[in-house]
C-alpha positions in Angstrom: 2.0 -15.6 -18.8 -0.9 -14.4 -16.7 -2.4 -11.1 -17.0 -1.0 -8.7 -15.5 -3.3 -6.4 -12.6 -4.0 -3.1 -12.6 -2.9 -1.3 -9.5 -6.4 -1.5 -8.2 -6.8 -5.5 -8.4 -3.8 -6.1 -6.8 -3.7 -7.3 -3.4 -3.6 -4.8 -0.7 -2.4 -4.8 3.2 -3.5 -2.8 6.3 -0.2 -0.7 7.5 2.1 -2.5 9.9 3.4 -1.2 12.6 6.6 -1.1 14.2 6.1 -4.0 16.9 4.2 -6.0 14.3 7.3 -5.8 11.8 9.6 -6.6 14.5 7.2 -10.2 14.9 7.2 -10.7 11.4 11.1 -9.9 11.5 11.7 -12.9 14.7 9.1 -15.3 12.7 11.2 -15.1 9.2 14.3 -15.3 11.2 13.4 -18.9 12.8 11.1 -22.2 13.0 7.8 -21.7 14.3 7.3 -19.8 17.8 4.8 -19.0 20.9 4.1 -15.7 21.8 6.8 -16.1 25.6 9.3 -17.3 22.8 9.1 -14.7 19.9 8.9 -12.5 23.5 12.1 -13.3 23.6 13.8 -13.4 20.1 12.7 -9.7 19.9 15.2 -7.2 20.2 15.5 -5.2 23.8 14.7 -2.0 22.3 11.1 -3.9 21.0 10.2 -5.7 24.3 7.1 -5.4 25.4 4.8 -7.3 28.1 3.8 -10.5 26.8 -0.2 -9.7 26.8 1.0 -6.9 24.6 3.3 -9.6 22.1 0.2 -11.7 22.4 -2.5 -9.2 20.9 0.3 -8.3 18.4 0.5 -12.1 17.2 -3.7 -11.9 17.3 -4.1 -9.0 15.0 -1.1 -10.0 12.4 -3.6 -13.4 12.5 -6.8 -11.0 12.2 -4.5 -9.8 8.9 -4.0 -13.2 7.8 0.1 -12.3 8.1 0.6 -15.5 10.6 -0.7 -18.5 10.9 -1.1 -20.2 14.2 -2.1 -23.8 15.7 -2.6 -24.7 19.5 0.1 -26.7 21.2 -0.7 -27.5 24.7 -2.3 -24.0 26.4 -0.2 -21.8 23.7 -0.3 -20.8 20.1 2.6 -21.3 17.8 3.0 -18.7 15.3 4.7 -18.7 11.6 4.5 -16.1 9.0 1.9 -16.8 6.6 3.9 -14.8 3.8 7.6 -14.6 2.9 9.5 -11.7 3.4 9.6 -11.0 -0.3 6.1 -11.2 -0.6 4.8 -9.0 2.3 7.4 -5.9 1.2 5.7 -6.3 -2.7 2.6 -5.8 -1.3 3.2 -3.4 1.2 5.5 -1.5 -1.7 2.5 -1.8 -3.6 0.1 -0.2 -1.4 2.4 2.5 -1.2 2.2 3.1 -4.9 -1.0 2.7 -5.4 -1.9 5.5 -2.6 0.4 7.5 -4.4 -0.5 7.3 -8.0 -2.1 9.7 -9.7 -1.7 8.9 -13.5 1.8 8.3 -14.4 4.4 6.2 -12.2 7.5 8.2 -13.9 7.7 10.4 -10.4 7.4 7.2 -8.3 10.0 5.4 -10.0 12.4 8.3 -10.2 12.4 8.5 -6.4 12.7 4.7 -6.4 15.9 4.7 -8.5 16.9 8.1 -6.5 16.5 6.2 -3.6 18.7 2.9 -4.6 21.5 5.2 -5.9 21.4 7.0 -2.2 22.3 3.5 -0.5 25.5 2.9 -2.8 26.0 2.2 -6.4 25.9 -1.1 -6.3 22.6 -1.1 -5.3 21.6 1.0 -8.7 23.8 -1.6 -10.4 21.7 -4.6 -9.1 18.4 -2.6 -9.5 19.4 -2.6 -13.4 20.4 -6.6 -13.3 17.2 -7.2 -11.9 15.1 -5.1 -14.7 17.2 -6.8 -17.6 16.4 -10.4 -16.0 12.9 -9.8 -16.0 13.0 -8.7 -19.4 14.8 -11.5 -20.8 12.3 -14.0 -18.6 9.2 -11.7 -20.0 10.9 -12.4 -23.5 11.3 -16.0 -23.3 7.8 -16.7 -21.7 9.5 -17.6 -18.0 7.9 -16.8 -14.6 9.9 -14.2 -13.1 12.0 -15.1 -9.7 
């Protein structure tokens, strides 16, 4: 098993905003894209002028979030991380702004948070703690 990171190694990302989540949102949702066609996969309450969409796509590349190659006189665009991956380490930046010592406080409002949404959500939080535990236990990388 590989070392584990302190919060201060760990990777970290520049905040996202709400028109750049919405891109990362139409890019995990579908095969590559340009910027006219994620323009359009956006919902209407995120439209925005395609110049706009286009320095969007240009600063999630600046944040090494999408990837991009040149097909004719347009870019196509795919997410450079999974979904998964982009929330840990935006989850983590969280944290590690607010962590002053101990995590107990963070954690509690975690689990406070999971039982707000329904119990089974508190329920699947638990599965997921005793899986990694038993893969921790039996040397396996965790999913």
């Amino acid at each position: 098993m590989p070392p584990k990171k302190s919060l201060s190694q760990s990777n970290t990302l520049p905040q996202l905003g709400e028109l750049e989540l919405a891109l990362m949102e139409a890019l995990w949702a579908g095969p590559e894209q340009s910027a006219a066609g994620l323009l359009q996969r956006l919902p209407g309450n995120r439209r925005s002028s395609l110049s706009t969409i286009q320095s969007t796509l240009e600063r999630l590349h600046r944040k090494a979030l999408v990837r991009r190659h040149k097909q004719g006189h347009a870019y196509l665009y795919s997410a450079a991380l999974a979904r998964p991956e982009l929330l840990g380490r935006l989850l983590g930046g969280v944290i590690r702004q607010l962590h002053t010592g101990s995590l107990d406080p963070i954690l509690s409002s975690f689990v406070d948070f999971a039982e707000r949404i329904d119990e089974g959500t508190l329920d699947r939080l638990d599965e997921l703690v005793r899986q990694r535990r038993q893969a921790r236990l039996s040397g396996e990388e965790p999913c």
